[in-house]
N, C-alpha and C positions, 0 to 999 in steps of 0.2 A: 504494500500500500504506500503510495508518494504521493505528497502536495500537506494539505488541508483537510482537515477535519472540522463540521461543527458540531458541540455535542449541547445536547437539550436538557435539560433540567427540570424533572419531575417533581410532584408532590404529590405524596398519596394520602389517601382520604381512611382517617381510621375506624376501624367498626367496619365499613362495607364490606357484605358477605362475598356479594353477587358483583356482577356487572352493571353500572346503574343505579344500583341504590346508594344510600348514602347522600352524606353534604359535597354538590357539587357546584354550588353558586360561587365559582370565584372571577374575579375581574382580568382581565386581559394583563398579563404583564411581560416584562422585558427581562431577559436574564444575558448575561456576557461570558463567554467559559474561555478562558486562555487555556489553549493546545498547542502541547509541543511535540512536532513528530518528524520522525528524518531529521533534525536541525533546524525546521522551522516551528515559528509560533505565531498566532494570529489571535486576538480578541475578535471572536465572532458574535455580533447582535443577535439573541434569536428571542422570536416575538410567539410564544404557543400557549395557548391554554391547560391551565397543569393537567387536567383530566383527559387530553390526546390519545394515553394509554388508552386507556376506557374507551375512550371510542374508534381507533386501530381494532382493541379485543372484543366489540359488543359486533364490528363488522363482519370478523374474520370471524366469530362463533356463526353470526346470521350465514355467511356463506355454506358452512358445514350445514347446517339446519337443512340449506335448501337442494344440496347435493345428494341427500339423502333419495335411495331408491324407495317402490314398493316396497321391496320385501326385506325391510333394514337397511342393508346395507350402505353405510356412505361415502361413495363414489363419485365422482361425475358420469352421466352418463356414457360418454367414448369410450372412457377406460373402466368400465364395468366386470371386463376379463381382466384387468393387469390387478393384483394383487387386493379385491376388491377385501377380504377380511382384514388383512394387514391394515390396511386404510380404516374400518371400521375400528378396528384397533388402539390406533394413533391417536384417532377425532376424539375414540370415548376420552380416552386421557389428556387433551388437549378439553376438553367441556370440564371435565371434571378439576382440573387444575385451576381453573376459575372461577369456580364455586356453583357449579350447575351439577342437581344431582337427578338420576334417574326416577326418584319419588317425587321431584318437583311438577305442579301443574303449569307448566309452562311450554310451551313448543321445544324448547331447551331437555325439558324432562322427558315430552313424551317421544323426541328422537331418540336419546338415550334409552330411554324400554326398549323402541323398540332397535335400535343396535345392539343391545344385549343381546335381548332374543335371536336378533342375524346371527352371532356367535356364539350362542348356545343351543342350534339345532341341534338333531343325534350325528348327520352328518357335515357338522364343522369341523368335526375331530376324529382324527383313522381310530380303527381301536385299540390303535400303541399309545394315544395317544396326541396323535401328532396336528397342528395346524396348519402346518406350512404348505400341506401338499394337493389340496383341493384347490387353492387360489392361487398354485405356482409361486409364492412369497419364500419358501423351504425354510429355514432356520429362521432367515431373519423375522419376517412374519410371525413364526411361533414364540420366538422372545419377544417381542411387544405384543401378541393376542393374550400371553400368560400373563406377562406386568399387568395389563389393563385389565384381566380379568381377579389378579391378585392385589389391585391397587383400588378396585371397587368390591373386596368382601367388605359384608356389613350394610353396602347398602343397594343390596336388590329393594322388589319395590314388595316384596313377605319374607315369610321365614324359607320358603319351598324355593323360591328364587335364590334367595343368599345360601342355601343347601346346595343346590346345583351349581352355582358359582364355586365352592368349594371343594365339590367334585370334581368338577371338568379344569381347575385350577391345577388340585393336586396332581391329575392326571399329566397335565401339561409340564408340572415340574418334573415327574417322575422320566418322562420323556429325555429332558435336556437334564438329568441325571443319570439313565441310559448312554446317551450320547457323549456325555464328558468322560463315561468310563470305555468308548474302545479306544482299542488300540491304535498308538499313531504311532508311525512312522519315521517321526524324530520325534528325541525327546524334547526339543523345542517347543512343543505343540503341547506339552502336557498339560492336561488343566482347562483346554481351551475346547471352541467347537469352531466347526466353520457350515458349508452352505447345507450337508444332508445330515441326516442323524447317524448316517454311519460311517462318516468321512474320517481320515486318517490322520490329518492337518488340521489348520485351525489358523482362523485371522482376529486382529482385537477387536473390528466392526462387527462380527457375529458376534464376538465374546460377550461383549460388554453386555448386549440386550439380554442375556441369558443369565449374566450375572446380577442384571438389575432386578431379573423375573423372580430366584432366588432369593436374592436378598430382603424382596419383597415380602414373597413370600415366606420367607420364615418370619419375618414383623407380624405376619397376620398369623403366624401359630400354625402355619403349615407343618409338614413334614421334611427339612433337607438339611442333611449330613454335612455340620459343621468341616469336616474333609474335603467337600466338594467346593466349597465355599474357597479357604485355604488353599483349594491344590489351582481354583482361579486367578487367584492372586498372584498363587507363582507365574502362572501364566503372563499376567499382566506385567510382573518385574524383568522379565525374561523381554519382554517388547520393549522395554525400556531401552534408547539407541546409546549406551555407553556399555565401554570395556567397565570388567572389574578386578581388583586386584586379588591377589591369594585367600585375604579375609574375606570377599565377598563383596566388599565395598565401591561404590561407584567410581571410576573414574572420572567423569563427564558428571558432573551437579547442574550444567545449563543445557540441559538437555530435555528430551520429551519420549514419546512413545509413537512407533512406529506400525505401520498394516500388520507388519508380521515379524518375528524377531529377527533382527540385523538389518532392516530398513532400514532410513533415517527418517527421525519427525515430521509431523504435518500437522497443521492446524486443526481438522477432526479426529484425528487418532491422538494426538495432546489432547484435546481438551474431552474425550472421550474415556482415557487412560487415566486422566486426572479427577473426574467425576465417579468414575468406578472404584478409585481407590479411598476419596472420600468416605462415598455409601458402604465401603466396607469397614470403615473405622478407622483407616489411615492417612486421614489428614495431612499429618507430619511426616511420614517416611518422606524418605530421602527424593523417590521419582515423582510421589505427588508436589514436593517444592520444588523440585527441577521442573514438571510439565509446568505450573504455578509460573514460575517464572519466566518461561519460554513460548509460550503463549501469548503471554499478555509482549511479546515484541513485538510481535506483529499483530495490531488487533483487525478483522475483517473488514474487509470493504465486499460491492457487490459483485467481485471477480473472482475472490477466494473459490477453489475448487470445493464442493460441499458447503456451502455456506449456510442453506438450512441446518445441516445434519448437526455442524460443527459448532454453529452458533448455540442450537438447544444446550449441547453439552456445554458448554464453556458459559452461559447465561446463568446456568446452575451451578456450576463449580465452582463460580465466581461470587455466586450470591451466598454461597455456601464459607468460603473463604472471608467474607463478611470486611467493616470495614471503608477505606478508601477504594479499594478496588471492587468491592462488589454495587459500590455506587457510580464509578467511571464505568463500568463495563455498561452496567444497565443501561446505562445515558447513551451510551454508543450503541446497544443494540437497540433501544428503542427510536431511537436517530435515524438508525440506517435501514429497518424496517418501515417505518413510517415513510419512507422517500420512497418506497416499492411496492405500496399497497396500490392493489387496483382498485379501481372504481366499484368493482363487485363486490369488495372485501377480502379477496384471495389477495393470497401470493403464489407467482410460479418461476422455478427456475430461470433465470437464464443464460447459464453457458451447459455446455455438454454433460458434464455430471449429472446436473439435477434437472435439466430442461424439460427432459421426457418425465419426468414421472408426476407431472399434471399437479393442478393445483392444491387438490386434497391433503396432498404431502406437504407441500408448503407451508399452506395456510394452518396445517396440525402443529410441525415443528416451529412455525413460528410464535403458535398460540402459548405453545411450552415453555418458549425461550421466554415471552413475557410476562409469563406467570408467575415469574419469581414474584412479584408484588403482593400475590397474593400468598402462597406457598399452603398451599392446601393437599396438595398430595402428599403419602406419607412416608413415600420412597424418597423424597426433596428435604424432609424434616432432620433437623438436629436430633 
């Protein structure tokens, strides 16, 4: 990223559950943020109304709303074949992240029913278990259909609902607890998964969703083997792009985490490695304050390769890290979202990575990235 940056200056409104409600009567005002980036600095004027958030996320939720198919699922309609559960998946947890719950009487709520129900027919899931393989999403799809379905136990809309959620949850962890246990091929890969449930290898981008689903799910009282948990981590220290010495110890401190082990860093796999090691409880290891640091050198603009994917993680890891930085991050992501919202409410790709994969993506991962404000999800929580 070269030149200029302007960053925006929030205020958020305390007590609002939801999108909307709340004290939102305030006056028009001017804020000046001195940026210094590359070696330049600028005093940039910027004139926004503090509640902008809010309404960026009352739009981006209304788009989801209205993507919604028939029969659940939400989609757009073209891409109704391309990974159409995984998508359902995303959105619940983008709704939910902002304070919309599936018991609400509100268009917000009765979407959510009914994308539940999309993803708890008898066949959404093989009988191994598995999500990924009816909507062609494989792995990745099954770690976020698991998170979102292990990230809303508690609030189906009865007791028979929140049962079933628990079932077809468990299921799905037992699955990506299957999958961590065969055998690969290096020991590099140990710990990890990648795109089928029986692959040999393993990347941090499959990992991580799998380890979010996990970690989730054991916060809700599921069932998963502290070892599984542990033997992901290794995984994750292992993608870390530094030599280590005899003791174990890093070489490289300004460093981050890579696709796969012995790459070098990149803006989604840092801040993706850096949020996974969080949710696990390690804050302070050594590769979470290297990706920490290494991250925030370069913070995105709208060319970054994966810019949704990378922003969610890093919007979180950063809100998470708390502080100065998790107040410049936000200001910058919600800056440079806001410059890319459509008139629909969506956002979509645009360079090559993320161009295809249509709006629904976007506008999910974005809805995440913003939601630190709120922090309602409990995989997000201290």
């Amino acid at each position: 990223m070269k030149g200029e940056f302007s960053v925006f200056r929030f205020q958020f409104s305390a007590g609002a559950r939801r999108v909307g409600q709340g004290a939102r009567a305030f006056p028009l005002v001017a804020w000046f943020a001195v940026v210094s980036w590359g070696g330049l600095a600028a005093e940039v004027p910027v004139q926004l109304r503090p509640d902008r958030v809010d309404q960026m996320i009352a739009k981006g939720v209304a788009f989801l709303v209205r993507s919604q198919q028939a029969d659940g699922m939400i989609q757009v309609r073209d891409k109704a074949q391309q990974h159409g559960a995984a998508m359902t998946g995303l959105s619940l947890m983008a709704l939910a992240a902002v304070g919309h719950q599936p018991v609400d009487k509100t268009p917000e709520g009765e979407a959510m029913r009914r994308a539940l129900g999309y993803l708890l027919r008898p066949d959404a899931q093989s009988v191994s278990g598995y999500f990924g393989q009816r909507d062609g999403s494989r792995m990745y799809g099954h770690g976020i259909i698991t998170l979102a379905l292990t990230e809303l136990l508690g609030m189906g809309v009865d007791k028979a609902q929140d049962g079933l959620l628990r079932e077809r949850a468990q299921r799905g962890v037992n699955l990506i607890l299957a999958a961590q246990r065969v055998k690969k091929y290096d020991g590099r890969f140990i710990g990890g998964w990648r795109y089928s449930p029986d692959a040999g290898d393993a990347d941090l981008s499959v990992t991580v969703w799998q380890l979010l689903a996990l970690r989730s799910a054991k916060n809700a009282g599921l069932v998963v083997p502290k070892e599984a948990i542990d033997a992901a981590v290794g995984y994750l220290r292992r993608s870390y792009a530094s030599g280590r010495d005899a003791q174990g110890q890093l070489l490289s401190r300004q460093s981050a985490f890579g696709y796969v082990p012995g790459q070098p860093p990149q803006y989604a796999m840092a801040a993706a490695g850096l949020l996974a090691m969080q949710v696990c409880g390690l804050p302070e290891a050594p590769e979470a304050l290297g990706a920490a640091g290494w991250v925030r050198t370069g913070l995105p603009d709208w060319g970054t390769p994966w810019v949704f994917y990378g922003t969610y993680y890093f919007a979180q890891a950063s809100h998470k890290r708390g502080g100065e930085v998790a107040r410049v991050v936000a200001e910058h992501v919600g800056a440079l979202l806001l410059a890319h919202q459509q008139a629909d409410g969506a956002w979509l790709g645009a360079d090559g990575s993320e161009g295809g994969e249509g709006p629904v993506y976007g506008t999910a991962l974005a809805l995440l990235a913003l939601s630190v404000r709120y922090h309602y999800l409990p995989i997000y929580q201290d």
